[in-house]
N, C-alpha and C positions, 0 to 999 in steps of 0.2 A: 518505306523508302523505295522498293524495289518496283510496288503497285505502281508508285506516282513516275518514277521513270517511264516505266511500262506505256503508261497513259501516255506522258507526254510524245516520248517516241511513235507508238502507233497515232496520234493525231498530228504529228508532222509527215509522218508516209501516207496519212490517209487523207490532207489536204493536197499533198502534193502529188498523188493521182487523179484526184481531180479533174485537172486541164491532161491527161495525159493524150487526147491524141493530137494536142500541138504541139507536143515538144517529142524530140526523140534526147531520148538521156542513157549515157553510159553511167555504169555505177558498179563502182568496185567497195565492197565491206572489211574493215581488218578491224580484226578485235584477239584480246591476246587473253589468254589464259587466266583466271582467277585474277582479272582485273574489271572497273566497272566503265572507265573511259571507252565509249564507243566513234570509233569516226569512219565517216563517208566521205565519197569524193563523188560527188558528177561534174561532168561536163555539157553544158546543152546549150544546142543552137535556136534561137527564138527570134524574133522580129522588134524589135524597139517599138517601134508602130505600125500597123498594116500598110497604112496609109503608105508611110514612108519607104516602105519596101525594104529598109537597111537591117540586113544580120545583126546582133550585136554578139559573139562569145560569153558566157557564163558560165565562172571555173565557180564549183560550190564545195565547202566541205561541212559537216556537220559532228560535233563533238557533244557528248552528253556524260556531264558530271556530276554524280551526286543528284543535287537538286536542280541542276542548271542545265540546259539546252541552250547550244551556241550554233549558229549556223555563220556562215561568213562565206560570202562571193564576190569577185571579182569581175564588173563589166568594163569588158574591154573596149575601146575607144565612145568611153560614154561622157555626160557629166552630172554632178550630182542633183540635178534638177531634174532630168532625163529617168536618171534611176528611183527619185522618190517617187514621179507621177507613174512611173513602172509600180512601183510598190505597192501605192492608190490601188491602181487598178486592177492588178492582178491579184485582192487579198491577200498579199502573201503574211500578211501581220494583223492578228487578229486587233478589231475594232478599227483597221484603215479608214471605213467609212468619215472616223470620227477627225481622222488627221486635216489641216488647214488645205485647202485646195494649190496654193502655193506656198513652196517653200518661205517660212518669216527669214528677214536680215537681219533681226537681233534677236536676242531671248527673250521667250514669251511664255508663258502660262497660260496654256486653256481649262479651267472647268467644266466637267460634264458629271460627274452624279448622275450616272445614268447605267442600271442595268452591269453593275460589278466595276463599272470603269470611273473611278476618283478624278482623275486630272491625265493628261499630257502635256510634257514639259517640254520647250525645244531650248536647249545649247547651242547658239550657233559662234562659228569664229570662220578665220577665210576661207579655209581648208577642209574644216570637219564640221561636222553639223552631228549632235547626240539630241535625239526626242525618246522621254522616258511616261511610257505608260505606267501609271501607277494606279493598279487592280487591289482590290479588296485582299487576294490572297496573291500579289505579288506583285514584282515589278517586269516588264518586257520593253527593253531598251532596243530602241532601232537606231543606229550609227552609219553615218554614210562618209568618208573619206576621200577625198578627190585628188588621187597618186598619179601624178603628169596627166598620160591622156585617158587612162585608169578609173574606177571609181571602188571602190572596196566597201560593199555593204556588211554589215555585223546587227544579226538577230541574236538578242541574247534572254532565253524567256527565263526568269528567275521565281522559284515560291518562297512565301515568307518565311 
């Protein structure tokens, strides 16, 4: 249990150095005593799109429990189209590649059988949109919420 934390945690600090010299990011660690719950907080200023020129804010925190790694951020004056094709592009969710180029307006099922990845599934309603990867040894739910001018993304990688 303790291995598979491990792993999972060092492959989320070690995707997310990656891109590091675009981003500058604060980050503060609390972790309390003889407990397994870990969480992170950054803050990081990034570009929506080059092109565009415009800032967006990205509050992040990241929690890991048990079997579970939850990551959840906040772009500020975005919208949930904006932040999925963010997603797209910048890997931040492994097997992106495989995600629909535009976001679908109803629920839809894709098949892939391809290399550990069974299916993704998207949940849409007006507000929130849930697309669920579903891997051979688990599920990775990616949630996008669109709170006023807001968008609150939720990674949540789960093992079977």
């Amino acid at each position: 249990m303790k291995k598979i934390s491990f792993v999972c945690l060092s492959l989320l600090v070690f995707t997310a150095c990656k891109n590091e010299s675009k981003k500058t990011v604060n980050e503060t660690v609390t972790a309390k005593k003889d407990s397994t719950p870990v969480e992170k907080t950054a803050i990081e200023n990034t570009p929506v799109t080059e092109t565009k020129g415009i800032l967006t804010l990205k509050e992040c925190t990241e929690k890991q429990i048990e079997y579970e790694t939850e990551q959840e951020c906040i772009f500020k004056n975005a919208s949930v189209d904006e932040v999925y094709r963010r997603t797209i592009k910048d890997k931040e969710i492994e097997k992106a590649e495989q995600l629909l180029a535009t976001l679908p307006t109803e629920n839809t099922t894709k098949e892939i059988n391809d290399d550990g990845l069974v299916s993704i599934t998207y949940a849409v309603t007006s507000k929130k949109t849930e697309i669920e990867f579903l891997f051979e040894g688990g599920v990775t739910t990616l949630s996008l919420e669109q709170q006023n001018k807001d968008v609150k993304r939720t990674i949540i990688h789960s093992a079977n």
